[in-house]
N, CA, C and O atoms as a DFTB+ gen file, in Angstrom:
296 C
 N C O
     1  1     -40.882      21.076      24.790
     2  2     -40.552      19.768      25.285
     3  2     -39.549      19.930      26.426
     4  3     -38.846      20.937      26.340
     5  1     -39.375      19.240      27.338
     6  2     -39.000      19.221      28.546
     7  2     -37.533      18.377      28.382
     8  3     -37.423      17.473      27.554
     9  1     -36.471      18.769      29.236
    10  2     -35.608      17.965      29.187
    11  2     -35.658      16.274      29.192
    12  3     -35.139      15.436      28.455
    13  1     -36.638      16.168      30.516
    14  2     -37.300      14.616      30.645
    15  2     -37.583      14.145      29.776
    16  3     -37.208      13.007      29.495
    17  1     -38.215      14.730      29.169
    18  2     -38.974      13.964      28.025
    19  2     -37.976      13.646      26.805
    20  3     -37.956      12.560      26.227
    21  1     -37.108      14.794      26.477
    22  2     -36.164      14.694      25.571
    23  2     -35.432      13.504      25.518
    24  3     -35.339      12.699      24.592
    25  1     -34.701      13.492      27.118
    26  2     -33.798      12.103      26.897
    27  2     -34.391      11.022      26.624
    28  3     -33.863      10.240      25.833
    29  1     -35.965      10.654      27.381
    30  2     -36.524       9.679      27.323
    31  2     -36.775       8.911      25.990
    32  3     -36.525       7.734      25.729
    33  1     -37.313       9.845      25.244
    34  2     -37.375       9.773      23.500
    35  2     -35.770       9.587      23.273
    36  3     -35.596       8.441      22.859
    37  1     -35.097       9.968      23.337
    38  2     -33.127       9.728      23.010
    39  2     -33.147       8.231      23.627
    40  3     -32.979       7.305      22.834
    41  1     -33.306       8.000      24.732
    42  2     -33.381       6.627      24.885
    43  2     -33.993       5.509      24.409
    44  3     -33.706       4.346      24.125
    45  1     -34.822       6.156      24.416
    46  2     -35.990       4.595      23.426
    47  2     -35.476       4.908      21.694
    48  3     -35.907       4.044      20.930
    49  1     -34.950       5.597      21.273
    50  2     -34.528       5.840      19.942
    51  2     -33.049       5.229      19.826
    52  3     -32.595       4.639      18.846
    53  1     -32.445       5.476      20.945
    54  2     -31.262       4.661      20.861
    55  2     -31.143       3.111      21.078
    56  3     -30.288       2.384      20.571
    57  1     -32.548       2.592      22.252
    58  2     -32.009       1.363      22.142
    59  2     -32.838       0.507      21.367
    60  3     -32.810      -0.696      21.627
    61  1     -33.386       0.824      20.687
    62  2     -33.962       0.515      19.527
    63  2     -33.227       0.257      18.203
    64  3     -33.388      -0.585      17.320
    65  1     -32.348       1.291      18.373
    66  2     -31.086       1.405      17.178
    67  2     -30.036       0.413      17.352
    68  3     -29.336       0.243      16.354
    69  1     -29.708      -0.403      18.560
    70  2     -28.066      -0.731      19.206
    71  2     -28.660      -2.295      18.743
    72  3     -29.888      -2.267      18.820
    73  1     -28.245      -3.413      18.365
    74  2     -28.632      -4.369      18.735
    75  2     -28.065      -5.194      19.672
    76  3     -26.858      -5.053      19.478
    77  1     -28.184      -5.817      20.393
    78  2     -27.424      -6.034      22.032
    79  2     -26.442      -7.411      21.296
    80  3     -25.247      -7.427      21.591
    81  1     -26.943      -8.441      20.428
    82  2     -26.190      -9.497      19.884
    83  2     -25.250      -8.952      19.153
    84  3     -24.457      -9.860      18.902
    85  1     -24.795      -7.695      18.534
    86  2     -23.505      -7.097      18.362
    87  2     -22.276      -7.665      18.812
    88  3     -21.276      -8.155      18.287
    89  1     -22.927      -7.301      20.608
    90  2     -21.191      -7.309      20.993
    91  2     -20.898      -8.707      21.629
    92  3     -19.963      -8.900      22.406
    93  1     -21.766      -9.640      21.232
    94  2     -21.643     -11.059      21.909
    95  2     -19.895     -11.163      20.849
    96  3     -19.077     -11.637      21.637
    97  1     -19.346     -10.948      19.768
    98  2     -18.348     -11.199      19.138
    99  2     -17.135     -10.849      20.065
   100  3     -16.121     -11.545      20.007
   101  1     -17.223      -9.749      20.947
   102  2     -16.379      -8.610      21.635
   103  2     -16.588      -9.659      22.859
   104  3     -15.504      -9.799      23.424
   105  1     -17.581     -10.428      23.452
   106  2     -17.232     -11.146      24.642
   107  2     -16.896     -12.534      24.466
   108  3     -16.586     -13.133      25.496
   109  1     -16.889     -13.300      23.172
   110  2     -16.028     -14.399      22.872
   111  2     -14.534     -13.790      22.413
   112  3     -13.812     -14.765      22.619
   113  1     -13.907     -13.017      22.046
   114  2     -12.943     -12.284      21.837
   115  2     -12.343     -11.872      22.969
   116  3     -11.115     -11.800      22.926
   117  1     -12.835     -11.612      23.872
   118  2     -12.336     -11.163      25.478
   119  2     -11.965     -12.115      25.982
   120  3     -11.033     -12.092      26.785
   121  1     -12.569     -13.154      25.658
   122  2     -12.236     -14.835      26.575
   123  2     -11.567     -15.748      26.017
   124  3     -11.273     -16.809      26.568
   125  1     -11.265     -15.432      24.885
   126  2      -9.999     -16.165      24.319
   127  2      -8.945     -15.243      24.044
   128  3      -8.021     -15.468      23.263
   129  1      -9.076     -14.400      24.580
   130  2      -7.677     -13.355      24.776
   131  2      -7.398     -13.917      26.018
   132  3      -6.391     -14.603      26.192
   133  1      -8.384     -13.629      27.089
   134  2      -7.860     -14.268      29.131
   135  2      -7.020     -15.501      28.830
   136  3      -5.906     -15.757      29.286
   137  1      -7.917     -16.381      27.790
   138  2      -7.265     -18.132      27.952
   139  2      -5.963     -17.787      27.581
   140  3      -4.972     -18.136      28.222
   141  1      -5.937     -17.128      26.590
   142  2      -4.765     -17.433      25.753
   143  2      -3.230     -16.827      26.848
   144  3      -2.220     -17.469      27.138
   145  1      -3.591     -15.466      27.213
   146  2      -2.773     -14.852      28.250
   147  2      -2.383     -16.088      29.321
   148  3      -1.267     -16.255      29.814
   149  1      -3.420     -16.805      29.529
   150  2      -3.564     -18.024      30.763
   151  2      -2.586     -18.936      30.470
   152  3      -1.731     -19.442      31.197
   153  1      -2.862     -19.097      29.133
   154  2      -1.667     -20.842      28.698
   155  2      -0.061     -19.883      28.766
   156  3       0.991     -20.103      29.367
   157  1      -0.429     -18.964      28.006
   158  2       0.959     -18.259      28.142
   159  2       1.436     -17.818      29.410
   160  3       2.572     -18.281      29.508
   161  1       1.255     -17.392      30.074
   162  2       1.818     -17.459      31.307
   163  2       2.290     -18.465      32.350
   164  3       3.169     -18.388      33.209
   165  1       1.110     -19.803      31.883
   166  2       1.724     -20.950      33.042
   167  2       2.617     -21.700      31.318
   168  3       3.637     -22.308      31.642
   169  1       2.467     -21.712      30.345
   170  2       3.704     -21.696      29.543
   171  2       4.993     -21.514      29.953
   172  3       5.892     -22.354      29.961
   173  1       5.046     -20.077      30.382
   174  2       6.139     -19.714      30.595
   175  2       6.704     -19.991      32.264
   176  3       7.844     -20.201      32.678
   177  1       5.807     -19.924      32.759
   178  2       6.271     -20.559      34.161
   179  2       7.083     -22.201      33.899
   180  3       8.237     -22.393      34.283
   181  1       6.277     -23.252      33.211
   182  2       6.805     -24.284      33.285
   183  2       8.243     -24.271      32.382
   184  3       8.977     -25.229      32.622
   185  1       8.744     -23.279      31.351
   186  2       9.494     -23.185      31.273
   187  2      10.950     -22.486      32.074
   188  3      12.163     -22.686      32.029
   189  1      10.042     -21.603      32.779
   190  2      11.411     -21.167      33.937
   191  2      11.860     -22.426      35.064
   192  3      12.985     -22.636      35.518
   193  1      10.773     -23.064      35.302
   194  2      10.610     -24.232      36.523
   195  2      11.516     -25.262      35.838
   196  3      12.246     -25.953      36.548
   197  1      11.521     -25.440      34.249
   198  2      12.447     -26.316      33.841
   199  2      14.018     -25.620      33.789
   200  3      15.058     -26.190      34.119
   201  1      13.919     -24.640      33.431
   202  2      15.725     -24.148      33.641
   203  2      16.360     -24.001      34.749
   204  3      17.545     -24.161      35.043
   205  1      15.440     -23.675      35.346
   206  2      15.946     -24.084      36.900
   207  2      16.387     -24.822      37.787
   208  3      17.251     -24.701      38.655
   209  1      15.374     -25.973      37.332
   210  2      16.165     -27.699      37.778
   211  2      17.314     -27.416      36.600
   212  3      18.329     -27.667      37.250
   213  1      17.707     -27.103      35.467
   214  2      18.799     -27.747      35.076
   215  2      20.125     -26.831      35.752
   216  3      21.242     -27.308      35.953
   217  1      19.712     -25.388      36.052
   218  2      20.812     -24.858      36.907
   219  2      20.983     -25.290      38.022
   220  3      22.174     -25.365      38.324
   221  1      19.906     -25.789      39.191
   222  2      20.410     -26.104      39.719
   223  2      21.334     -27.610      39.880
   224  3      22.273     -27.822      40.647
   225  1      20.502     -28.848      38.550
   226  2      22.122     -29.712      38.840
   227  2      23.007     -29.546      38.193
   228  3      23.666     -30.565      37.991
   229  1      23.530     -28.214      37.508
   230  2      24.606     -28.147      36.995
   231  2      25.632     -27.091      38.087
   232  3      26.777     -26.669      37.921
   233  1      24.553     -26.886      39.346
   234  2      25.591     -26.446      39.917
   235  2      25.957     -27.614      40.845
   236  3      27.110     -27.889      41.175
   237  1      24.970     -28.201      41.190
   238  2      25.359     -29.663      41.634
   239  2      26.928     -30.350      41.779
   240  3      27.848     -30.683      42.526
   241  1      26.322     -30.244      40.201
   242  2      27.476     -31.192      39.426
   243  2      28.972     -30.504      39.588
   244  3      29.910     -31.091      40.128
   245  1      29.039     -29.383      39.125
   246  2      30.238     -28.317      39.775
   247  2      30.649     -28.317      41.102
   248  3      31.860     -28.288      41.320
   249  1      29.699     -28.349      42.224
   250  2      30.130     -28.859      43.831
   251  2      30.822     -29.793      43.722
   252  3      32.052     -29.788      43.779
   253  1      30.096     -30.739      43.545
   254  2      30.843     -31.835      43.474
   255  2      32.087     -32.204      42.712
   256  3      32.770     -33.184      43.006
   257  1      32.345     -31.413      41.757
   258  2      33.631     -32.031      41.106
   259  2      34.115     -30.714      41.824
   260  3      35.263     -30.785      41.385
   261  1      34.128     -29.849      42.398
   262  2      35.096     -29.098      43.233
   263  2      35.193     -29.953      44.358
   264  3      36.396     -29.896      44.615
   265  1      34.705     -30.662      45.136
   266  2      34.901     -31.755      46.035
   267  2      35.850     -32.661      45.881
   268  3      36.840     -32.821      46.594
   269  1      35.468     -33.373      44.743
   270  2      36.086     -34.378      44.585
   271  2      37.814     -33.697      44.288
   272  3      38.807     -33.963      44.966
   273  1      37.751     -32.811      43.121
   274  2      39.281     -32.364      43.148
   275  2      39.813     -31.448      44.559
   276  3      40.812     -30.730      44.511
   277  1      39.276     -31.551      45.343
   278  2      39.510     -30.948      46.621
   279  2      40.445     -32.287      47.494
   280  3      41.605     -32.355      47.900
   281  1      39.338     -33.189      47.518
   282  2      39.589     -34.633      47.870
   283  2      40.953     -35.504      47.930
   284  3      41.644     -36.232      48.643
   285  1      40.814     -34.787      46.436
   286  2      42.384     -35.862      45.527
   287  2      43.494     -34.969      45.649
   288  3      44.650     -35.387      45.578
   289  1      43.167     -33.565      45.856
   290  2      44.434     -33.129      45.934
   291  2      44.970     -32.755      47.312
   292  3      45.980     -32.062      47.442
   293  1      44.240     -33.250      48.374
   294  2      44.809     -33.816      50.125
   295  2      45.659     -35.142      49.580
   296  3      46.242     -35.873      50.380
């Protein structure tokens, strides 16, 4: 028997053996891993975007009362 021939028979024996609806589990599993990575990440974005507005009016708020006691004490 010939190499050719060998694999050819290895091939039709193998995909005969594999069933292809197997790994449909492995590609709904892949795509709710992406989503999930997805919410979590703009998750976490909208949580940095919120601490941020609050640093920045709490530095705001600090300008300004360095102002104002700047103000009062001319």
């Amino acid at each position: 028997m010939t190499l050719a021939t060998t694999l050819a028979l290895l091939s039709i024996w193998l995909q005969a053996s594999v069933n292809p609806d197997q790994f449909n589990n492995y590609l709904v599993l892949g795509y709710v891993v992406m989503w999930l990575i997805g919410f979590v990440y703009v998750i976490s974005l909208a949580v940095r975007q919120r601490n941020l507005q609050k640093d920045v009016q709490l530095m705001q708020r600090i300008l300004q009362e360095d102002e104002d006691a700047t103000k009062s004490g001319l």
